[in-house]
C-alpha positions in Angstrom: 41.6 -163.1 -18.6 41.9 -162.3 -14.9 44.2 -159.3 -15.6 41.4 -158.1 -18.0 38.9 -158.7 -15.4 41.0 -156.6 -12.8 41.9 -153.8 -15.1 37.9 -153.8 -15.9 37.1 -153.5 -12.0 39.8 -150.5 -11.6 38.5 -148.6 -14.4 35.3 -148.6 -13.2 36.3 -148.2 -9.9 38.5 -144.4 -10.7 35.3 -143.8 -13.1 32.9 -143.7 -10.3 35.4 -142.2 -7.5 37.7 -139.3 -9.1 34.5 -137.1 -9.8 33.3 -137.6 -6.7 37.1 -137.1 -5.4 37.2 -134.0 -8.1 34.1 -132.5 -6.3 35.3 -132.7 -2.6 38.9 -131.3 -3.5 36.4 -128.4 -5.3 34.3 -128.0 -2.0 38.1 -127.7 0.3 39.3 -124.5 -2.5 36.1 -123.0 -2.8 35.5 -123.1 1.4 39.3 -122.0 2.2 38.7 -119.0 0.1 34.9 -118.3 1.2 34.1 -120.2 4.9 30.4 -121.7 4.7 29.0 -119.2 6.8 29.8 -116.3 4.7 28.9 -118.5 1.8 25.4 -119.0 3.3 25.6 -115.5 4.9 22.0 -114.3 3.7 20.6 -117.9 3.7 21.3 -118.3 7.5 20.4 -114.6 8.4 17.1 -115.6 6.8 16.7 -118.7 8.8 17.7 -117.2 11.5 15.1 -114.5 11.5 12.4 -116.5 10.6 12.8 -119.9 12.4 14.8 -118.8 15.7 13.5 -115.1 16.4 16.8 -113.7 15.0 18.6 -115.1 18.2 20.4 -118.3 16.7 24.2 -118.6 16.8 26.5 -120.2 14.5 28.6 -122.8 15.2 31.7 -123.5 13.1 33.9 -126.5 13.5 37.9 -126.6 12.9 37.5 -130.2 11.7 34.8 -130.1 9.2 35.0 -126.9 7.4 31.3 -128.3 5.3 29.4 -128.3 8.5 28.5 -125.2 10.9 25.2 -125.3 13.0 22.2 -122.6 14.0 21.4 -122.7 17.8 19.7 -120.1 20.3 19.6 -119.9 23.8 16.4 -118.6 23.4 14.8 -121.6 21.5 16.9 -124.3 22.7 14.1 -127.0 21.2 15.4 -126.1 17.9 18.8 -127.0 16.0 19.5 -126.0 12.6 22.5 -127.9 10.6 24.0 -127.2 7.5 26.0 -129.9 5.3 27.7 -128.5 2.2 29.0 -131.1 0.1 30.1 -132.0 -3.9 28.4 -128.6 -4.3 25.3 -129.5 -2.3 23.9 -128.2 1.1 21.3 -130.4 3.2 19.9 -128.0 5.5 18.0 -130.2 8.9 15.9 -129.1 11.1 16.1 -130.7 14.4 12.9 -129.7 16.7 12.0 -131.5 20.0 8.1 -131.2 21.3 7.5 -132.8 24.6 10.7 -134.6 24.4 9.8 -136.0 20.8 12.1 -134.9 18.2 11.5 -134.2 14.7 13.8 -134.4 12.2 13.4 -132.4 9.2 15.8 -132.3 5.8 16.0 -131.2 3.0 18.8 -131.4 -0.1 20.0 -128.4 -2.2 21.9 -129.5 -5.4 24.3 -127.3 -7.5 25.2 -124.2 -5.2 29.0 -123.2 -6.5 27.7 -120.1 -8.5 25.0 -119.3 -5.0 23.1 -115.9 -5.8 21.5 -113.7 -3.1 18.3 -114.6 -4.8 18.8 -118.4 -4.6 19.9 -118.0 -1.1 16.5 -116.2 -0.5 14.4 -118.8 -2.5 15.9 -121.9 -0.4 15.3 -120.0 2.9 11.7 -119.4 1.7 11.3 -123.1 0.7 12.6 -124.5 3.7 10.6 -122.3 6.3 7.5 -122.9 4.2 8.4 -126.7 4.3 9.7 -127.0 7.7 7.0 -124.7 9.6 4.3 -127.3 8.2 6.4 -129.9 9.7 6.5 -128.3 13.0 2.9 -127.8 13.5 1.6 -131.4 11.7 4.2 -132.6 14.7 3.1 -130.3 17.0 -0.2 -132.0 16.7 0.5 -135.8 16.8 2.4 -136.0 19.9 -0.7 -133.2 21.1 -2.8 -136.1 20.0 -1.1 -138.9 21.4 -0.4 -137.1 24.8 -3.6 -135.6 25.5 -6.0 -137.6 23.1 -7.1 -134.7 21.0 -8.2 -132.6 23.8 -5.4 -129.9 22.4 
């Protein structure tokens, strides 16, 4: 009985980890052949443009080839970071506003096959949710600095 009990336990064990095993091993071949910031190329020109003035810089790291970052000089209050993972990217935003930060996220699912018109469509429906973000934060902390009179 215990045996059956422990074979149980490992089966459902592999069931729930090799796919999401499967997925990662997916995300090292498919980012060796095509690095996340040419995979994102047109989705972080986008951003770029629209959200940092077209100054922003990526970042890449050597020890996490799913992660890269969007920074300017220019805007140094704002911090873009992208996550690709088991085929999904979680874009956050990370803005600070008289040194209160907001933190703003947002998951992508199923990006292996990306097209240049889904890139454009997740750019366009992060700005739109992100700028509304900004500017609701923008005026709490306004509020709770100056009591409304801004």
């Amino acid at each position: 009985m215990l045996i059956f009990v422990i074979l149980l336990l490992v089966c459902i064990i592999a069931i729930l980890i090799v796919p999401f095993v499967r997925q990662l091993v997916l995300d090292n071949e498919e980012l060796e052949l095509n690095p996340i910031n040419k995979k994102f190329e047109l989705l972080v020109q986008i951003l770029n443009d629209e959200i940092l003035g077209g100054y922003g810089e990526i970042t890449l790291f050597d020890n996490n080839p799913r992660t890269m970052m969007l920074c300017s000089e220019e805007r140094p209050n704002m911090l873009i970071c992208f996550l690709y993972s088991t085929g999904h990217l979680t874009i956050t935003l990370k803005y600070k506003f008289w040194q209160r930060e907001l933190v703003c996220e947002k998951q992508f699912p199923y990006l292996r096959d990306l097209t240049d018109l889904r890139q454009q469509d997740i750019a366009n429906e992060f700005i739109e949710m992100s700028t509304a973000k900004i500017l609701e934060h923008q005026k709490k902390v306004n509020s709770e600095l100056f009591g409304g009179y801004f």
